[in-house]
C-alpha positions as a printed NumPy array, in Angstrom:
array([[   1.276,  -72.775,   49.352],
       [   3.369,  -73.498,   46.314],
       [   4.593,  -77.549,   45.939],
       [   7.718,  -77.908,   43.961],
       [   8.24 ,  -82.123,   43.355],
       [   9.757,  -83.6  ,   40.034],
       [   8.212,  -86.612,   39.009],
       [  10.279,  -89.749,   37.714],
       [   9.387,  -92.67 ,   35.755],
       [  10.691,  -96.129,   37.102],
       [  11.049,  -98.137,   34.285],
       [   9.85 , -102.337,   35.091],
       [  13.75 , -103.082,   35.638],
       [  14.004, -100.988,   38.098],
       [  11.167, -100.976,   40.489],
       [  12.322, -104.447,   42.87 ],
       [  15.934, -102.511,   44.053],
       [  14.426,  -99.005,   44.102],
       [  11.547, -100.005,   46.213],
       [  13.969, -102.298,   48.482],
       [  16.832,  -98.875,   48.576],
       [  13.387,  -97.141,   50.102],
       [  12.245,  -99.83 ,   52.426],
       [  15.957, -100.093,   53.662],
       [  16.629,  -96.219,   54.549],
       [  13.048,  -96.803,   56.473],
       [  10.423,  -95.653,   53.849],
       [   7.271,  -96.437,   55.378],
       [   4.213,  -97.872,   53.156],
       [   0.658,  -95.228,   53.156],
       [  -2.68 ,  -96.606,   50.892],
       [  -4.109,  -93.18 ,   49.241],
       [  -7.631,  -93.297,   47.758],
       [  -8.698,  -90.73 ,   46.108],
       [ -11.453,  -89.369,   44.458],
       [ -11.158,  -86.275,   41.247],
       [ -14.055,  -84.111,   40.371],
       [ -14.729,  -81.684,   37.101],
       [ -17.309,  -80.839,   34.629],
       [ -18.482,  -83.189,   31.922],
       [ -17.054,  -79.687,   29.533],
       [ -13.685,  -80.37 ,   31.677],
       [ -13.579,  -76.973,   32.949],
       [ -11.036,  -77.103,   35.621],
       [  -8.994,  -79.342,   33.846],
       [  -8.874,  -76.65 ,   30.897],
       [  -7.291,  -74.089,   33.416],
       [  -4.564,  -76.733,   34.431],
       [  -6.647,  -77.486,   37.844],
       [  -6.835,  -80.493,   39.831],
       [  -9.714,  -81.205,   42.096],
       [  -9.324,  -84.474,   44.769],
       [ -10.907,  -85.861,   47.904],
       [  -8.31 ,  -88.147,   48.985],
       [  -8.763,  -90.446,   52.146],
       [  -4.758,  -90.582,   53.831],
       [  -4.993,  -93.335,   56.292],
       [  -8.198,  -92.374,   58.037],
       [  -8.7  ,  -88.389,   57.305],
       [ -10.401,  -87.032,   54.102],
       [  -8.358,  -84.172,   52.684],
       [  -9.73 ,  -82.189,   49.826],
       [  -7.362,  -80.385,   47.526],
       [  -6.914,  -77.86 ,   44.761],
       [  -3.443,  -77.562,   42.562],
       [  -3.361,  -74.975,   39.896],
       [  -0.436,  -74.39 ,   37.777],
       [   2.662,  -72.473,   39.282],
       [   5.524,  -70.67 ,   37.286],
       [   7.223,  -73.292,   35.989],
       [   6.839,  -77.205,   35.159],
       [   7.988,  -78.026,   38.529],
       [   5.702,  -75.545,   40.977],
       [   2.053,  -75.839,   41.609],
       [  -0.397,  -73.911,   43.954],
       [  -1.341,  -76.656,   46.57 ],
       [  -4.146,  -75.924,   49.074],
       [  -5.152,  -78.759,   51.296],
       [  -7.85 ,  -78.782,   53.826],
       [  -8.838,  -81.692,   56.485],
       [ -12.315,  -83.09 ,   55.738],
       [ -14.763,  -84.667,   58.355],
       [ -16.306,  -86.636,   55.099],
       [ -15.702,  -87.106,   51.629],
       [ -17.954,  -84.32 ,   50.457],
       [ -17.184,  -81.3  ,   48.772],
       [ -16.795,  -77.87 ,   49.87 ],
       [ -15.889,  -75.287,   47.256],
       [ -16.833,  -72.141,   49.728],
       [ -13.18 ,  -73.25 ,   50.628],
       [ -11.915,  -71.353,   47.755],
       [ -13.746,  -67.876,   49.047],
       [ -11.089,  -64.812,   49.297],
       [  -8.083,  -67.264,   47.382],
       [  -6.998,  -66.086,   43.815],
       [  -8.754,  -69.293,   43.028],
       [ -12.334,  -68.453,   43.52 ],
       [ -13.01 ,  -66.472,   40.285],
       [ -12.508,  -70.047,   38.373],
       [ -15.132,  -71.894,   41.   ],
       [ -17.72 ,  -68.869,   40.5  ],
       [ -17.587,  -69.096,   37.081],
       [ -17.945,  -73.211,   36.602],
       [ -21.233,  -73.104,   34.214],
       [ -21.472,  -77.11 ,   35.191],
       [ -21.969,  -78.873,   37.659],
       [ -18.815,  -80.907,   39.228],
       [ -19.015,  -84.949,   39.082],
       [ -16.163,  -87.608,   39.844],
       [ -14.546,  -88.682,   36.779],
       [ -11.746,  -90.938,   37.79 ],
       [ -10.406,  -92.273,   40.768],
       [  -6.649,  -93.305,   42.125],
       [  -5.881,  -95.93 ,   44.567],
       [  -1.85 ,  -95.806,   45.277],
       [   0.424,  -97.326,   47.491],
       [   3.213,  -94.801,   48.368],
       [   6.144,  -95.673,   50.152],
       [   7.114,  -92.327,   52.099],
       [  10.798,  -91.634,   52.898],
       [  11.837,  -88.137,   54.412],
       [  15.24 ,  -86.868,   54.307],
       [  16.601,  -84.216,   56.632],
       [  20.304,  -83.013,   55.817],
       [  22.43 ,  -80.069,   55.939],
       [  21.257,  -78.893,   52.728],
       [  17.232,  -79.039,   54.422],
       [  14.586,  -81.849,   53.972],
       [  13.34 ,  -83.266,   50.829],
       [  10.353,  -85.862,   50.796],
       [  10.313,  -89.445,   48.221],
       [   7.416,  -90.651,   47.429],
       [   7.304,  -93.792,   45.506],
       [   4.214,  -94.505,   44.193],
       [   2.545,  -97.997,   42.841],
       [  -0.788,  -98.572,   41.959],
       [  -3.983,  -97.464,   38.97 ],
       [  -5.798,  -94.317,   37.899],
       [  -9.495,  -95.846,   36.661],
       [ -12.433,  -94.273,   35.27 ],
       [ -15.16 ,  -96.788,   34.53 ],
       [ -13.416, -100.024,   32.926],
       [ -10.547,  -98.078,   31.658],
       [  -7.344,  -98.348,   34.055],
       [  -3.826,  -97.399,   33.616],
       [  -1.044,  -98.441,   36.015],
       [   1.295,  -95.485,   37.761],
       [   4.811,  -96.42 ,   39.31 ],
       [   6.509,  -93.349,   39.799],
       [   9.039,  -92.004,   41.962],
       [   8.853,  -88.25 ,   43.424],
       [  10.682,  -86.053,   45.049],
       [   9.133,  -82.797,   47.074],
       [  10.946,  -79.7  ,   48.303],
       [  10.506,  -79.182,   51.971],
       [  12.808,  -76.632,   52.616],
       [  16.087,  -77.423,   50.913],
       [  17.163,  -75.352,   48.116],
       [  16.624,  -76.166,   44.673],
       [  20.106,  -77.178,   43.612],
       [  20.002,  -79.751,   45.935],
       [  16.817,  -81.086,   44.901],
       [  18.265,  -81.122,   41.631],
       [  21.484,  -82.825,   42.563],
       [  19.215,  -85.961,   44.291],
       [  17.424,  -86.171,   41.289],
       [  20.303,  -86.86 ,   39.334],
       [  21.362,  -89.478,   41.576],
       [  18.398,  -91.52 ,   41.101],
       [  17.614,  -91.154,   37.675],
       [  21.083,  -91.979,   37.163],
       [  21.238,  -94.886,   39.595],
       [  17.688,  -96.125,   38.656],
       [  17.782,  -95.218,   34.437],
       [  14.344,  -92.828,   35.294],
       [  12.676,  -91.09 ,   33.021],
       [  11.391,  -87.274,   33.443],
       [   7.661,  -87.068,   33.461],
       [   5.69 ,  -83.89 ,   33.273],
       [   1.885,  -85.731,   33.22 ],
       [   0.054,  -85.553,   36.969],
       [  -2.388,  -88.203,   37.734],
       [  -4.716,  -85.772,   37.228],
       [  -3.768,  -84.979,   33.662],
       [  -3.618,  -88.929,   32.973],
       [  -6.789,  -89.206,   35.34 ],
       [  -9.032,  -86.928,   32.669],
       [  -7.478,  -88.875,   29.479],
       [  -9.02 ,  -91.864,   31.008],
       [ -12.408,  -90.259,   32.024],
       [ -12.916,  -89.191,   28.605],
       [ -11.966,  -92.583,   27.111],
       [ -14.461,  -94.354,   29.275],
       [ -17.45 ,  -91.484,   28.579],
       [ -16.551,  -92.926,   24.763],
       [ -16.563,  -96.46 ,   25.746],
       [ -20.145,  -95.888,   27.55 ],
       [ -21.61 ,  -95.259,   24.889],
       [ -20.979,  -98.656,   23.307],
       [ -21.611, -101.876,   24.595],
       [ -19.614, -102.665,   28.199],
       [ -16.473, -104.066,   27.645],
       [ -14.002, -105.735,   29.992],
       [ -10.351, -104.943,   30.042],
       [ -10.256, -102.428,   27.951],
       [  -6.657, -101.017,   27.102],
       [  -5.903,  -97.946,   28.172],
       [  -5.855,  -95.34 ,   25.372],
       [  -2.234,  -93.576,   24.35 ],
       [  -1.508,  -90.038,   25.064],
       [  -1.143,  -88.057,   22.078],
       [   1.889,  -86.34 ,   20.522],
       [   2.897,  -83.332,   22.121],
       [   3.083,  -80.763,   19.318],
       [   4.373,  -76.799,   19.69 ],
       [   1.815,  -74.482,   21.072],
       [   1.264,  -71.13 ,   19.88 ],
       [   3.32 ,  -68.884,   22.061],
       [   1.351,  -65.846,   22.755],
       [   3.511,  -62.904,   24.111],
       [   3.449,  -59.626,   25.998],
       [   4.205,  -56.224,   25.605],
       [   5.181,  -55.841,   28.899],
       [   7.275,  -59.052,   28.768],
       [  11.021,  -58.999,   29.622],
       [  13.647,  -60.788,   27.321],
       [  14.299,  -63.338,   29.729],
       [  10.627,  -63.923,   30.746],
       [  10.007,  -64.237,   26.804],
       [  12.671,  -66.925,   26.593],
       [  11.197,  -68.698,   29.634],
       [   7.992,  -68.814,   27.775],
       [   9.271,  -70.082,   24.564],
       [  12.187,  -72.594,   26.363],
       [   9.591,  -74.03 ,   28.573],
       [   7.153,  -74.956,   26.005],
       [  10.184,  -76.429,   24.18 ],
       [  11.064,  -78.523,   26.912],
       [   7.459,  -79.945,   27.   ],
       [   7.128,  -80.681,   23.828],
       [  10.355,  -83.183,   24.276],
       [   9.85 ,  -84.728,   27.677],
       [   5.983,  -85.156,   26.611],
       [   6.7  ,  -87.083,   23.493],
       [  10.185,  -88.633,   25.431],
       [   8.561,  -90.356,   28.383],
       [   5.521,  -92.644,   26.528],
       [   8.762,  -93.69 ,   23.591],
       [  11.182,  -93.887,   26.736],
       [   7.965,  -96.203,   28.254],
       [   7.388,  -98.096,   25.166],
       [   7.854, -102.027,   25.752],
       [   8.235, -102.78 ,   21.86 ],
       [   8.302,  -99.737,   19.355],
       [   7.426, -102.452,   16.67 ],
       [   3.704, -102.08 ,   17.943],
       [   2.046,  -98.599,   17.093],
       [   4.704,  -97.797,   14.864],
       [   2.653,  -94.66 ,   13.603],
       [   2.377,  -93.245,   16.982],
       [   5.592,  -94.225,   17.86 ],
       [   7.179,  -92.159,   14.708],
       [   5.123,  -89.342,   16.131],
       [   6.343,  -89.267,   19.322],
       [  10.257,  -89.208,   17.935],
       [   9.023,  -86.61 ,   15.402],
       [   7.548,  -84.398,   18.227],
       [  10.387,  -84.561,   20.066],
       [  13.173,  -83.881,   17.758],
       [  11.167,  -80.592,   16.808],
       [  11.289,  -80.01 ,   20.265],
       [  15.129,  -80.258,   20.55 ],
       [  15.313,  -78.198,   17.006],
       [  13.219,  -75.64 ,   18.693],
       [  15.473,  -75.356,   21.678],
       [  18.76 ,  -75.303,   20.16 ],
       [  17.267,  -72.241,   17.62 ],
       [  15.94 ,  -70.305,   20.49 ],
       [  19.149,  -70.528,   22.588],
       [  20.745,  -68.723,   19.716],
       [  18.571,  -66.443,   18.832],
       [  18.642,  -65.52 ,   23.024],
       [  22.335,  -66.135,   24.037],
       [  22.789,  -62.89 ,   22.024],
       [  20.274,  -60.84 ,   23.128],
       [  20.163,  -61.374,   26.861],
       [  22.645,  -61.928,   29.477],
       [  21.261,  -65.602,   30.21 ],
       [  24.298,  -68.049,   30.218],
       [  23.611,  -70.435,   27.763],
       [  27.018,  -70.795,   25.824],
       [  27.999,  -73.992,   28.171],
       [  24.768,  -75.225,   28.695],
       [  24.526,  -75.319,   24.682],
       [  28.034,  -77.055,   24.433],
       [  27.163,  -79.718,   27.192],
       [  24.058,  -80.695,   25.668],
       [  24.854,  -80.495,   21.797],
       [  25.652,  -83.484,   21.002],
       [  22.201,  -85.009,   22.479],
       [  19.835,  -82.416,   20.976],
       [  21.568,  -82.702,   17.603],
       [  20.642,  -86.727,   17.177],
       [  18.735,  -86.776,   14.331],
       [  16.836,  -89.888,   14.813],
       [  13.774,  -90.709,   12.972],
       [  13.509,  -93.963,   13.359],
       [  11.057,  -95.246,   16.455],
       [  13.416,  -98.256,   17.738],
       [  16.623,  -95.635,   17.757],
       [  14.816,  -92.529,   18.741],
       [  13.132,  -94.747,   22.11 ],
       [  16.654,  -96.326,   22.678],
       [  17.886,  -92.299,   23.175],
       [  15.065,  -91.235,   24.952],
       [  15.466,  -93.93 ,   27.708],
       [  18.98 ,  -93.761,   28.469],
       [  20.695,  -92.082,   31.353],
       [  22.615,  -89.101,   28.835],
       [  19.547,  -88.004,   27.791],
       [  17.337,  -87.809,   30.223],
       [  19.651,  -86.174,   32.737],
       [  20.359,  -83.582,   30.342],
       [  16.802,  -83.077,   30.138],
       [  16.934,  -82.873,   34.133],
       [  19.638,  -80.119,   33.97 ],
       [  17.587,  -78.045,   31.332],
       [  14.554,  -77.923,   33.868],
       [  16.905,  -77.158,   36.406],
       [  18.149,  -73.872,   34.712],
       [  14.669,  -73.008,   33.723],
       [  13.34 ,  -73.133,   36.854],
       [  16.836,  -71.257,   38.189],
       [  15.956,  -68.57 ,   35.758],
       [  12.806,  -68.25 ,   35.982],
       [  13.603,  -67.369,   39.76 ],
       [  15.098,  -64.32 ,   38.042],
       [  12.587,  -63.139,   36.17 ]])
């Protein structure tokens, strides 16, 4: 099955009334465990795959996610589990099983999540859409790093909708887009504690930044359509700025790091360079409507800040980040299209 969620930030200012809006609309609390398995060589995590045991109030539930068409979607495939052991002969006649026949290593748990999610789910004429508001650590040896985020699943309601609650509580709640899974953050750690192994054991040791997101080389088709093209290319603009937004959104002082920092606002206004140039080069060579989606969101992608302290302040407020909320929204819209 495919799960379409967007993931949201919540920023230390706003976690007390967000969690209490939850509670209040009867969001009731779960604790999730779970457990994430790849190769030392990081094989599934190189194909964008997720691996997890996860015990959800008394039943193990393994389950696979592999990328989907866009930054939203992922391939989901859950099965019940009698014990937390894993079974990849699951996998046998799914589009995922070439990838588990051809693991050269063997699989090992490299990090581990314990969460406490309020659930909240919210039936309406438009359909149902699920929050989950999630508090707690991804660890992997002595290295931890804390998750509070806010998502929101599609469970039947149709994607403008989705869209349109996301707003609201970015809006209401000054969130921040976030494209990183646990997973993703999950094998960052793993790898910083296989380092930290290797020296002597260390308590309380920080957990390591993520780098810059810089431009990847985009590789296309032949057979490739104009509009999927400009999906490719728009997409991997839109990565590069929410990857390199959210940790300077995050930041608690830009005065510390201020190398990294100046990195992060460097990757990200070469993301919003990069987007601007493609929608011109594409407005006038496909029919995609991009003319007042361009106009809207000008004056944002045109900031030319530099500076770390100016380029976090417009990375965390509201403008910005829910313009970056309406360019997913169209990408995903189009790529419906494609």
């Amino acid at each position: 099955m495919l799960e379409r969620e967007l993931k949201l930030y919540v920023p230390p200012a706003s976690r007390e009334a967000l969690e209490a809006e939850l509670r209040h609309a009867g969001a009731r609390p779960i604790i999730l465990r779970a457990r994430y398995f790849d190769t030392l060589d990081q094989d599934l995590a190189r194909a964008g795959i997720a691996l997890r045991l996860r015990l959800e109030g008394d039943q193990w539930v393994q389950t696979v996610k592999a990328p989907g068409p866009d930054e939203l979607t992922r391939l989901e495939l859950n099965h019940p589990r009698t014990e937390p052991v894993l079974d990849i002969s699951l996998y046998q006649d799914t589009a995922l099983q070439p990838v588990f026949a051809d693991l050269g290593n063997a699989l090992l748990m490299r990090y581990e999540t314990d969460i406490t999610r309020l659930v909240l789910r919210q039936e309406g004429s438009e359909g149902a859409v699920e929050f989950a508001y999630d508090q707690g650590v991804i660890g992997s040896g002595q290295v931890q790093i804390q998750v509070c985020e806010l998502e929101l699943e599609q469970m039947g309601c149709s994607v403008d909708h989705l869209f349109q609650l996301g707003q609201h509580w970015l809006q209401r709640y000054q969130l921040v887009l976030d494209f990183r899974s646990k997973a993703e953050r999950g094998g960052h750690l793993a790898n910083m504690a296989s380092h930290e192994s290797q020296n002597a054991p260390q308590a309380d040791i920080p957990a390591p930044p993520f780098p810059p997101q810089q431009a990847k080389s985009i590789a296309l088709q032949a057979h490739m359509s104009l509009r999927q093209a400009y999906l490719q290319y728009a997409n991997d603009c839109l990565n590069q700025i929410v990857r390199n937004a959210m940790p300077l959104a995050a930041a608690a002082n830009t005065d510390e790091q201020t190398g990294l920092h100046a990195e992060y606002a460097q990757q990200m206004h070469a993301g919003m360079r990069r987007l601007r140039s493609g929608w011109k080069l594409y407005s006038k060579r496909t029919d995609i409507k991009l003319a007042e989606l361009n106009a809207k969101l000008r004056p944002l992608l045109s900031l030319a800040y530099v500076d770390p302290a100016a380029s976090h302040a417009l990375a965390a407020s509201v403008p910005f980040q829910s313009g970056l909320l309406e360019i997913l929204q169209h990408l995903v819209e189009q790529a419906a299209q494609a």
